[in-house]
C-alpha positions as CSV (number, residue, x, y, z in Angstrom):
1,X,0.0,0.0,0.0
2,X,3.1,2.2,0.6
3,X,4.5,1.5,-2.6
4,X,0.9,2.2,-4.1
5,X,0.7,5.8,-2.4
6,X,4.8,6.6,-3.5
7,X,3.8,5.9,-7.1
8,X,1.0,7.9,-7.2
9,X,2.3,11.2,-5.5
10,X,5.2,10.7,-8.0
11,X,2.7,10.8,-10.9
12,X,1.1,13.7,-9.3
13,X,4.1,15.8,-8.9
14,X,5.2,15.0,-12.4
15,X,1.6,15.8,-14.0
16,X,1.8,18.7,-12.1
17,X,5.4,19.6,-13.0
18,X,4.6,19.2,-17.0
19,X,1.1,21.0,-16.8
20,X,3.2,24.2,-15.3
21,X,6.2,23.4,-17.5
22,X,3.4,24.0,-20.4
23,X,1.6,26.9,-20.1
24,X,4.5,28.8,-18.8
25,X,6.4,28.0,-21.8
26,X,6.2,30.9,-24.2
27,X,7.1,30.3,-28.3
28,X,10.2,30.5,-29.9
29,X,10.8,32.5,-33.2
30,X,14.0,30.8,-35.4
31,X,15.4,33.2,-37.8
32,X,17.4,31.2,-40.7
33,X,19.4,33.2,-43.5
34,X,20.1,30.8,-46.1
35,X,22.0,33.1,-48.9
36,X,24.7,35.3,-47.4
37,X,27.1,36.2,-49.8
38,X,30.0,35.3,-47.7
39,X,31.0,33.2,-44.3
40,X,32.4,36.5,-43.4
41,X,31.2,39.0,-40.2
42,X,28.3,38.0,-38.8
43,X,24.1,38.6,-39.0
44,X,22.9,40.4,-36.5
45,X,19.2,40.2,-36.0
46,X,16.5,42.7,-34.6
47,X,13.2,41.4,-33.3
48,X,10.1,44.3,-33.1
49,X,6.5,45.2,-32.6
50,X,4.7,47.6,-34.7
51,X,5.9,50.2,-31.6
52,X,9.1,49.6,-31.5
53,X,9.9,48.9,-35.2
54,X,13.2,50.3,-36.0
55,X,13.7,51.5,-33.2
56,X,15.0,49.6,-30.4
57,X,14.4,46.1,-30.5
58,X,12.5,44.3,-28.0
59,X,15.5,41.3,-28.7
60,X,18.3,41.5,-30.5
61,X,20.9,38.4,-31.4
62,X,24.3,38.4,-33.3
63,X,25.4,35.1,-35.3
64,X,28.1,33.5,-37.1
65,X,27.9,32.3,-40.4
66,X,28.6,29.2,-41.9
67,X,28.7,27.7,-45.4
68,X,26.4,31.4,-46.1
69,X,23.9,30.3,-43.4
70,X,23.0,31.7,-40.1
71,X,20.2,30.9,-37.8
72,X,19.3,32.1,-34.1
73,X,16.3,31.7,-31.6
74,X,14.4,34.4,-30.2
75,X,13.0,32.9,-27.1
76,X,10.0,33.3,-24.8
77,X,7.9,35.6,-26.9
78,X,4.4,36.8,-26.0
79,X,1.2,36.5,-28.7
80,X,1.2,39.5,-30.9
81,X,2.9,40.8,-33.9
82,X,6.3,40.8,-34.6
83,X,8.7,41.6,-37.5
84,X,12.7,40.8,-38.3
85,X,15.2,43.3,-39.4
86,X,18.3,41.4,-40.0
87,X,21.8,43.3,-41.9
88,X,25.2,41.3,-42.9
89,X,27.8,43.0,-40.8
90,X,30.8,42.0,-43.1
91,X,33.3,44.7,-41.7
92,X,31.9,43.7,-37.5
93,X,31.8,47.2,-36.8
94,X,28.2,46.5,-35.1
95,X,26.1,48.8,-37.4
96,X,24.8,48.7,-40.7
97,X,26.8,51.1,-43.4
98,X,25.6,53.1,-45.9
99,X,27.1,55.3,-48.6
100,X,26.9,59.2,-49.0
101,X,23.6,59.2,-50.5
102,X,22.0,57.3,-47.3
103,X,22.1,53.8,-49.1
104,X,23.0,50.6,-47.6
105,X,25.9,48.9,-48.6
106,X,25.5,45.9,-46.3
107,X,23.1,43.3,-46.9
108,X,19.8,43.3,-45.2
109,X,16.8,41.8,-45.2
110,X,13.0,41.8,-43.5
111,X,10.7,39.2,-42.6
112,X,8.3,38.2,-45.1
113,X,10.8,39.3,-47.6
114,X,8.4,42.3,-49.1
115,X,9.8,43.6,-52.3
116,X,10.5,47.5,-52.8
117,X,12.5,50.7,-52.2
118,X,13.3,52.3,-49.3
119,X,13.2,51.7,-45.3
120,X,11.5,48.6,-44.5
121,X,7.7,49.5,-43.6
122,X,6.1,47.1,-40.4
123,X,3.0,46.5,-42.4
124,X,5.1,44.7,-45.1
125,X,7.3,42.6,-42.5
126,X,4.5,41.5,-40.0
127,X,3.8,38.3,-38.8
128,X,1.7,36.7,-35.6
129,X,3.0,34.6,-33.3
130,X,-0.4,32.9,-31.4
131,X,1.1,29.9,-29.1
132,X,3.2,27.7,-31.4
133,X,6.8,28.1,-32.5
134,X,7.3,30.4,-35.5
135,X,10.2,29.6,-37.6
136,X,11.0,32.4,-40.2
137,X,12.9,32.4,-43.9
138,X,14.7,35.9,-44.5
139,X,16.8,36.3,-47.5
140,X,19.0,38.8,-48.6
């Protein structure tokens, strides 16, 4: 009977331990860059809300790249919607260049990968992350 009660306040704990475990685990957003001109410098990466959009980032992450790839996690991120801003920093001086005229001459590249001129527009990068894992595609 002993045995009986040990095994069953084992199996409570542990229910109890994954149901927690579950709802306080928030999704995950994994940013891959598949086509990077070079394995040189690194990709950093800029995670936003519509207030915050190019502005200061509510995350931000730095990777290597390898064989012109790089990926990183942006972990425990509340429902809403979000948008990427990621630039190849091939000289590692931690900020995006530009020439005299005001134009980049690093790569860069948005979610959703919206065609067009100018600064990157929220509206055109958006996506929503609900309660599952989002795992994102930007190319340069």
């Amino acid at each position: 009977m002993k045995l009986f009660a040990a095994i069953f306040t084992l199996v409570s704990v542990l229910q109890m331990t994954t149901i927690t475990k579950n709802v306080t685990t928030k999704p995950s957003i994994t940013v891959v860059v598949p086509n990077s001109t070079s394995d040189k410098g690194t990709i950093h990466y800029a995670l936003f809300n519509k207030k915050t959009f190019m502005q200061e980032p509510l995350q931000a992450k730095t990777a290597n790249i390898k064989d012109k790839k790089s990926t990183v996690v942006f972990e425990n991120v509340e429902a809403g919607e979000y948008a990427v801003v990621i630039f190849h920093d091939k000289n590692e001086n931690k900020k995006m260049d530009f020439d005299e005229r005001g134009m980049p001459i690093e790569n860069y590249g948005v979610s959703n990968n919206p065609a067009g001129f100018g600064p990157p527009q929220f509206i055109d990068a958006k996506f929503v992350v609900v309660d599952k894992n989002v795992t994102l595609e930007i190319r340069f």
